[in-house]
N, C-alpha and C positions, 0 to 999 in steps of 0.2 A: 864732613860736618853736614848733618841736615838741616833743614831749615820748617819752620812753621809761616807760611804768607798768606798776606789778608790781598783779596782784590778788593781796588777801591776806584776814586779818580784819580789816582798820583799812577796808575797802573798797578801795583799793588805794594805792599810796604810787611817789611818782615816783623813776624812780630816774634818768632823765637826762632835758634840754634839751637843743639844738640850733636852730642855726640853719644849712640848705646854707649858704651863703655864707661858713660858717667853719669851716676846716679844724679848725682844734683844739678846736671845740664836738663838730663831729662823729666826728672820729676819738676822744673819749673815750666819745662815745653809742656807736659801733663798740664800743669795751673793753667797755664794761656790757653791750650789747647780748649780746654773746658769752659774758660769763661768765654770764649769765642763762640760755643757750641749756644752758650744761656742767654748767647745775644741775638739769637736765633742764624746765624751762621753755618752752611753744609761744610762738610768737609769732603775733601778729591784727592783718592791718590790716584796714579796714572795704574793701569793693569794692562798695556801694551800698549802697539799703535795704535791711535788714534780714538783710545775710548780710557775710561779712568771707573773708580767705583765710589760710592757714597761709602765713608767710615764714621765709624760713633767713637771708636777710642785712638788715642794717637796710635800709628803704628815707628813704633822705634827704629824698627830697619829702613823706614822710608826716606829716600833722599829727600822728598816733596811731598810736604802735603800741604794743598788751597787751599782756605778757606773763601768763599763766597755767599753771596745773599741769596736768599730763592728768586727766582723768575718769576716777574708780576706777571698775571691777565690769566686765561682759565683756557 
């Protein structure tokens, strides 16, 4: 099962499952996934050790994807 997690202060908190194989697990991870993107939230999936990439659409095969806020200051 995948998982969709928000970091937050609780450490972070899931905000959907999924499994490919089922449309209706993952077109509602699709819903959250997006309305997490419109609340101005990045998304991270891991692409090896120690470093991950910026996605704009869920990716389904992913065991993990982060959501996070951007990093304040310039």
């Amino acid at each position: 099962m995948s998982r969709l997690i928000r970091m937050d202060r609780s450490g972070h908190t899931t905000v959907a499952e999924w499994t490919a194989g089922d449309p209706t697990s993952a077109e509602a991870a699709a819903v959250a996934f997006r309305a997490e993107l419109d609340q101005g939230y990045f998304a991270l999936v891991s692409s090896g050790a120690g470093s991950a990439e910026q996605v704009h659409e869920l990716p389904l095969d992913a065991d993990l994807v982060i959501l996070r806020r951007p990093i304040a200051g310039g």
